[in-house]
C-alpha positions as CSV (number, residue, x, y, z in Angstrom):
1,X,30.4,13.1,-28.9
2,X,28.0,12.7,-31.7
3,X,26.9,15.7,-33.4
4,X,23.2,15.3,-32.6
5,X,24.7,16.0,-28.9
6,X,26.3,19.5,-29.2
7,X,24.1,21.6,-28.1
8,X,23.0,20.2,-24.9
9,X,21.3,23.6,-24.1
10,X,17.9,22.9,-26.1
11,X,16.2,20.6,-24.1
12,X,13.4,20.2,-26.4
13,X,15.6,18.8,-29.0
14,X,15.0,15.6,-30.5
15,X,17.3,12.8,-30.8
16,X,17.3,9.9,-33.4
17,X,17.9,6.7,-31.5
18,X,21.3,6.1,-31.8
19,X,22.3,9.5,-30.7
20,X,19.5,8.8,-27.9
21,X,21.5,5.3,-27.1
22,X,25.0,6.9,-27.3
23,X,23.6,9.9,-24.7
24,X,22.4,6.8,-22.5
25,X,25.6,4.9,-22.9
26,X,23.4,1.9,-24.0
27,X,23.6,0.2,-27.1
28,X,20.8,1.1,-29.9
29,X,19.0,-2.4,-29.7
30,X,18.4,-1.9,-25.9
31,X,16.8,1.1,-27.0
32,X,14.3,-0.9,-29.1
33,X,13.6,-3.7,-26.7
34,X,12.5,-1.0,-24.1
35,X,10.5,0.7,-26.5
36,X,8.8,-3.1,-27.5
37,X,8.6,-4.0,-23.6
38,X,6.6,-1.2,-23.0
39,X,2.7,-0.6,-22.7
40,X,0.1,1.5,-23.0
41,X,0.5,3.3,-20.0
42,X,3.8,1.7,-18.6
43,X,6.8,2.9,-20.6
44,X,9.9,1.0,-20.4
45,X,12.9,3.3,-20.6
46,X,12.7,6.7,-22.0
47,X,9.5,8.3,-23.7
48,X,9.9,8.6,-27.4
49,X,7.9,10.5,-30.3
50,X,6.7,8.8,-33.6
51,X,7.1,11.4,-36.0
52,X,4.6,11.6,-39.4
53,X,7.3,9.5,-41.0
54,X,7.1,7.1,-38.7
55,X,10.9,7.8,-37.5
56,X,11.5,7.8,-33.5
57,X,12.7,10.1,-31.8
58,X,14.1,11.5,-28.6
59,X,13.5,14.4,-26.4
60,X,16.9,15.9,-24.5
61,X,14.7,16.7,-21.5
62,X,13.3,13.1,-21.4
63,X,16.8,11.4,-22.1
64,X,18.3,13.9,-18.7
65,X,15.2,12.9,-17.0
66,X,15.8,9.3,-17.6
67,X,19.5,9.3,-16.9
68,X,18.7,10.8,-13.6
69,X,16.5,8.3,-12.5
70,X,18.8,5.6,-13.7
71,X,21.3,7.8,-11.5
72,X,19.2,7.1,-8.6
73,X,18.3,3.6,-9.0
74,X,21.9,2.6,-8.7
């Protein structure tokens, strides 16, 4: 497991995307395409933050909210 992951008990951590995509089991690029297919208001995939530095990032807590309603969906 990646080393962004170790901790899996601070669920206000944040995630780089590829850690993010690794959690998922998805591949870094579907990452992207959900983040470009979404809208104002409509958000494909998991939420994200845009830091200052214009880096993405993750939330744990929105990454296990996600994964559970992908979890439910199938």
């Amino acid at each position: 497991m990646s080393a962004d992951l170790n901790d899996l008990s601070a669920p206000d951590r944040l995630l780089k995307c590829t850690a993010a995509a690794h959690y998922l089991d998805v591949h870094p690029v579907t990452m992207m395409k959900w983040r470009a297919a979404s809208a104002p208001g409509k958000t494909v995939g998991p939420a994200w933050t845009v830091l200052e530095t214009g880096s993405i990032r993750y939330s744990l807590h929105e990454l296990q909210r996600f994964a559970g309603l992908r979890q439910e969906a199938a």
